[in-house]
N, C-alpha and C positions, 0 to 999 in steps of 0.2 A: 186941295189937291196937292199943291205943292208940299206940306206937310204930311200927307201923306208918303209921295216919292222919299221925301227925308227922312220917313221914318224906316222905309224898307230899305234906303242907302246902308241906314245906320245899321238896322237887324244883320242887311250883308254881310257890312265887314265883322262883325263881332262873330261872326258863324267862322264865316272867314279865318279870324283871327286864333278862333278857339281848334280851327283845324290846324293849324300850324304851332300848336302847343304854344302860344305867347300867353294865353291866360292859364297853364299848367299850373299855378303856383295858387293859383284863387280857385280853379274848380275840383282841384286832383287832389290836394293837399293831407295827406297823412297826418292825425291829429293826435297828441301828446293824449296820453290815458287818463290822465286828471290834471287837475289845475296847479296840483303841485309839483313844483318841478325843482332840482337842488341842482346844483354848479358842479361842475364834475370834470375829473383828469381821468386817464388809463394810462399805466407807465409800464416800465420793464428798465432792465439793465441799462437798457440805452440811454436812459436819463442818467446815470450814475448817480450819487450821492442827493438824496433830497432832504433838504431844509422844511420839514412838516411844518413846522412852529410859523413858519412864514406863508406856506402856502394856505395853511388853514385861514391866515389874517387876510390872507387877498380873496380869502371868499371863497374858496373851494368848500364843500361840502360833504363828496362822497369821490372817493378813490378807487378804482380799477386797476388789481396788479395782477401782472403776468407772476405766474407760480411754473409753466412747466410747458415744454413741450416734447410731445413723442410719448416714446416711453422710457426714456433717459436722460433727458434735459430738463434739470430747474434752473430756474431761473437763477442767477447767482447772489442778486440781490431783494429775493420775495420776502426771506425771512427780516429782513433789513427794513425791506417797506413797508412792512404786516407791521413787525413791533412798533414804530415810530410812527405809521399815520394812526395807529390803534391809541399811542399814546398821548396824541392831539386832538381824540375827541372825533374822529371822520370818520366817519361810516364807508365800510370796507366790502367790496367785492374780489372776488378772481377769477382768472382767464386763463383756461388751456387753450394751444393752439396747437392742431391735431397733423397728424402726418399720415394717418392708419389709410392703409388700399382693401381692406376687406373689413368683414364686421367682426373677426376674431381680434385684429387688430385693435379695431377702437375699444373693445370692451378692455382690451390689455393696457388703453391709453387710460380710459376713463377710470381704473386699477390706481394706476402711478398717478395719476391726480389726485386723489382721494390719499395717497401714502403722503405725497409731497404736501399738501391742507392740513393732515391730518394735526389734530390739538390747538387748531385756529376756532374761531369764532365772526365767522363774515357774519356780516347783516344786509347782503344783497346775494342777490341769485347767482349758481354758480356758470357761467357763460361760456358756453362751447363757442371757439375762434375756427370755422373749418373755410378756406378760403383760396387752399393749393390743392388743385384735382388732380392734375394731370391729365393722363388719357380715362380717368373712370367715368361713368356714362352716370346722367343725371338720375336715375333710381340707383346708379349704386350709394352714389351719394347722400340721397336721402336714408339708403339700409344704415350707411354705416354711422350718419347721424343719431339716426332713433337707436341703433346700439350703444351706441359713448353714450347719448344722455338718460336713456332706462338703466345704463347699467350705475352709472354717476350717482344718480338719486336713487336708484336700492341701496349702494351702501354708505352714502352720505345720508340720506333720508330728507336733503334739502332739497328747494325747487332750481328750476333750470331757468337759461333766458339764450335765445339765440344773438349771436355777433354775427354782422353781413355784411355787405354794400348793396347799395341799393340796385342794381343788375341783378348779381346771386338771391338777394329777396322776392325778387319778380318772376326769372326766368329759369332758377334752380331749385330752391326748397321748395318743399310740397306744400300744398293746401293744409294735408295733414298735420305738418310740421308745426305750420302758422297756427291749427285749431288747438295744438297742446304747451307751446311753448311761445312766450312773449317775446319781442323782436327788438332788440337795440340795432338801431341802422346806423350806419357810416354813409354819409353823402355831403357830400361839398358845394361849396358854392350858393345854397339857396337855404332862405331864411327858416322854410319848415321843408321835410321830406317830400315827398311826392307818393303819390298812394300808388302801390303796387299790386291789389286785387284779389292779395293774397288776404295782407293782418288789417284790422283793422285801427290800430293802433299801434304807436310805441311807445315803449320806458325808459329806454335809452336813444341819445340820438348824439353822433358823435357827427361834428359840424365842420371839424378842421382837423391836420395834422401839425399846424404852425402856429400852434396855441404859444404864449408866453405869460410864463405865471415868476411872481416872486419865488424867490426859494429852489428853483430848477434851470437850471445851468442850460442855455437851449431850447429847441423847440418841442411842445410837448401835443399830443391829443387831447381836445378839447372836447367838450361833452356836456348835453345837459341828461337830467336821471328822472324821474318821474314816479310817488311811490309805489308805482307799481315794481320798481328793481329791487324794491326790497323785500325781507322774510322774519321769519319769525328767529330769534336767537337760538344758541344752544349750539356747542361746542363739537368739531368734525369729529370723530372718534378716529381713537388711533386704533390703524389696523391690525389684527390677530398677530403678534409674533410670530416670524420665521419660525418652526420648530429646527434645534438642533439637530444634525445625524446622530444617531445613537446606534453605534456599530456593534455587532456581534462579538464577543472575545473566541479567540483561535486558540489552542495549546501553543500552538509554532511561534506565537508572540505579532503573528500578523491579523488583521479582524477584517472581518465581511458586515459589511453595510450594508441593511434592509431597505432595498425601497422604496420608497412613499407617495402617496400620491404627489404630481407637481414636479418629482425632482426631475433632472436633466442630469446626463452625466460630466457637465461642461460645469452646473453647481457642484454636484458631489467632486470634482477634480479640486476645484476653486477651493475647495472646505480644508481637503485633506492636503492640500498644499503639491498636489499633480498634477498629471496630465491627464485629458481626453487619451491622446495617443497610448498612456503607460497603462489607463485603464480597461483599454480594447485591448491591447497586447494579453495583458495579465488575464482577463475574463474572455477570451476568444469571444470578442463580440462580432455580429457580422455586419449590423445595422448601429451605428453609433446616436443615431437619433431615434433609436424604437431601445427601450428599458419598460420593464414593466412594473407594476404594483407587486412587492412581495418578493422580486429578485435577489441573489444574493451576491453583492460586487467584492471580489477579493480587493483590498488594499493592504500594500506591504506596510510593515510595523514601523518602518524606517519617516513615511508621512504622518504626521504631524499638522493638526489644525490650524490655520494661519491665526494669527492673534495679531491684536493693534498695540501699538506701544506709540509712547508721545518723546518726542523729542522736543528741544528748542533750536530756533535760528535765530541769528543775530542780523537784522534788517541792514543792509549797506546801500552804497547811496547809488540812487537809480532802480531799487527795487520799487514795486510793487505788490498787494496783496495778491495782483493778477499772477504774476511770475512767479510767488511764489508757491501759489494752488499750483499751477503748472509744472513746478520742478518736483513736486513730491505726488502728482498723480493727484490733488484734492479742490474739494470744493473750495471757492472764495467764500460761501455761506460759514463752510465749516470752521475757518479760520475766523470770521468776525464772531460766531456763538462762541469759541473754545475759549477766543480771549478777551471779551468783553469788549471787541473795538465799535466807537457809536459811531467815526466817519469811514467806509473802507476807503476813502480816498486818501484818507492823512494818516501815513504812516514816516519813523525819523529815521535815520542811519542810528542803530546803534540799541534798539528797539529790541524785546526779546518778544517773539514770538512762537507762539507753543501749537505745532503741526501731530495730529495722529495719522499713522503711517504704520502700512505692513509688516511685521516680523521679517518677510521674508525680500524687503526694500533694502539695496543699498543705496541710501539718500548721497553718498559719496559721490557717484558717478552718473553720468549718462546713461542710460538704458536705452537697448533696442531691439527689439523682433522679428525676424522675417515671415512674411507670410504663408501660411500653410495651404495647401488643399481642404476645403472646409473652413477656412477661417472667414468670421465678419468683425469687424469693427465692435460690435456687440460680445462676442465671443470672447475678444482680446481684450477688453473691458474689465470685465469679472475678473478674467483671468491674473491681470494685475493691478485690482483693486483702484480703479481708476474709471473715466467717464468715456464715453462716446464724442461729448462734447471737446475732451481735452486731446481727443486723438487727433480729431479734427483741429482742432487750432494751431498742433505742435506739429502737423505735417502737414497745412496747407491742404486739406482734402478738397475737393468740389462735388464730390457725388460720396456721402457716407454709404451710401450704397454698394459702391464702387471702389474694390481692391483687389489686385492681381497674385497668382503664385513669385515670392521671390521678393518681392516689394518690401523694404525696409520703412519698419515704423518706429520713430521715435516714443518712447512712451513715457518719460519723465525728463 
């Protein structure tokens, strides 16, 4: 009898105990896809400079880099971390982390993803990062998912893998999402995932953000891989070249530009070294963002197509590669491919460094723009050969969204 009572004491509490999620970890538990599982980081810029040669000796296996987000920001140090974990022997994924509010959007993300990849060779999935909503409603989320990553794999032809936390994996992607696309989850604190009712598995599972590995300066994200993150080889392709304008010749010595599917006349101004404004003037447009296929855009003889030309600087002390992307409008990537530098972080006074820069640059001075009616941050971009990211950094923006008529923008 008594034995009995002890036994149903016992059954109590453990009922008990399991409704209060203390045994979550032993009965919920979200289980790695195979038995193989490799050691794994995910980085971005934020780590600065990594020592591969070293990381790879502490056991790291398989790398996750951030390559891009939006649809104007690379990473500054992707092509840095591609080359050098590629050259240690680690098997390479990457990571967009999305901004898109509609599904034209994403597919225009999942576009400059596949530009930014483009002539790489991952041998893991390529993994959509989407984690800031805002106000969009849990199906738009899922729309604009399945768009970035249908649109991703047509023209990559690679497979996909979802990046979460484990909330967004539970109570925001879809069923659907989970039936087509494998699931690397982020969640802290506990030794395996917790099963979310969605996947039934994962390939990835990122365990910490205060990882500390040889070779990286700081705290990094931690992660184990499982090989289900990875794919078959075979090189991103590079995408279709921009086609050139090819203008019409005039008697008058000025030419009419045919055009083409895709253009904008914010590109065609960009090309001919004008303006949006000079181009409406001159073509009595009424609508500056409706151009059609086959129109015919007057441009005076006097514009001229912008072209790059390379100059050198002489490195002085307290520079930066960062400053001096920033002074001439360019990438930090582009400066480490143009001059063969292996550390972006070690650069000397006295150093010659070779920048490609606009025709139409005076690298001599400070430049600056005021804002127009119609202008974005995107807009002013193109327009002076230069980044979204770099606008933002050199005028302290908080909302790239967000810019007023009159507003002074520093732009190199």
């Amino acid at each position: 009898m008594k034995q009995k009572v002890l036994k149903s004491l016992i059954l109590f509490m453990m009922l008990t105990m399991s409704s209060l999620g203390i045994f979550t970890n032993i009965s919920q538990a979200l289980e790695p896809s195979s038995n193989v599982v490799y050691e794994g980081i995910d980085v971005s810029a934020y780590q600065g400079y990594i020592d591969y040669e070293r990381v790879r000796n502490a056991g790291i296996e398989v790398v996750y880099i951030k390559s891009s987000e939006g649809t104007t920001l690379e990473d500054p140090y992707f092509r840095t971390n591609y080359d050098n974990a590629k050259a240690n022997s680690l098997k390479v994924g990457f990571y967009h982390f999305i901004r898109a509010r509609n599904e034209e959007e994403a597919r225009n993300e999942a576009e400059f993803f596949a530009r930014v990849i483009s002539g790489t060779n991952p041998d893991c999935r390529l993994a959509m990062d989407f984690e800031v909503f805002g106000d969009l409603s849990v199906e738009e989320i899922n729309r604009i998912s399945f768009a970035f990553l249908q649109r991703i794999q047509e023209i990559t032809k690679k497979e996909c893998v979802i990046y979460s936390d484990a909330y967004n994996a539970r109570n925001t992607f879809s069923r659907e999402l989970a039936q087509n696309y494998p699931l690397w989850i982020a969640e802290y604190g506990v030794e395996t995932p917790i099963d979310n009712g969605k996947w039934e598995y994962w390939v990835g599972f990122q365990y910490t953000d205060a990882g500390r590995i040889d070779g990286i300066e700081g705290n990094v994200d931690r992660d184990k891989f499982t090989d289900g993150i990875l794919q078959t080889g075979g090189e991103i392709p590079n995408p279709e070249p921009e086609p050139e304008p090819t203008p019409e010749p005039n008697p008058n010595g000025n030419i009419y530009y045919i055009v083409k599917s895709g253009d904008t006349l914010s590109h065609i101004a960009l090309w001919y070294n004008t303006t949006v404004e000079e181009l409406v003037k001159l073509n009595n447009i009424q609508n500056p963002n409706l151009i059609y296929v086959g129109q015919r855009i007057l441009i005076l003889a006097s514009d001229e197509p912008n072209k790059e030309k390379e100059i050198t600087y002489t490195v002085r002390y307290g520079d930066s590669l960062w400053k001096i992307a920033n002074r001439y409008g360019v990438s930090v990537n582009s400066l480490v491919t143009l001059n063969n530098i292996q550390n972006p972080n070690l650069i000397y006074p006295g150093q010659q460094i070779k920048v490609k820069v606009s025709s139409n640059n005076n690298q001599a001075n400070t430049l600056y723009y005021r804002v127009r009616r119609g202008d974005s941050l995107w807009r002013i971009a193109r327009r002076y050969r230069t980044t979204v990211s770099n606008l933002v950094r050199l005028n302290n923006i908080k909302n790239p969204n967000l810019i007023y008529i009159g507003q002074i923008l520093r732009i190199y």
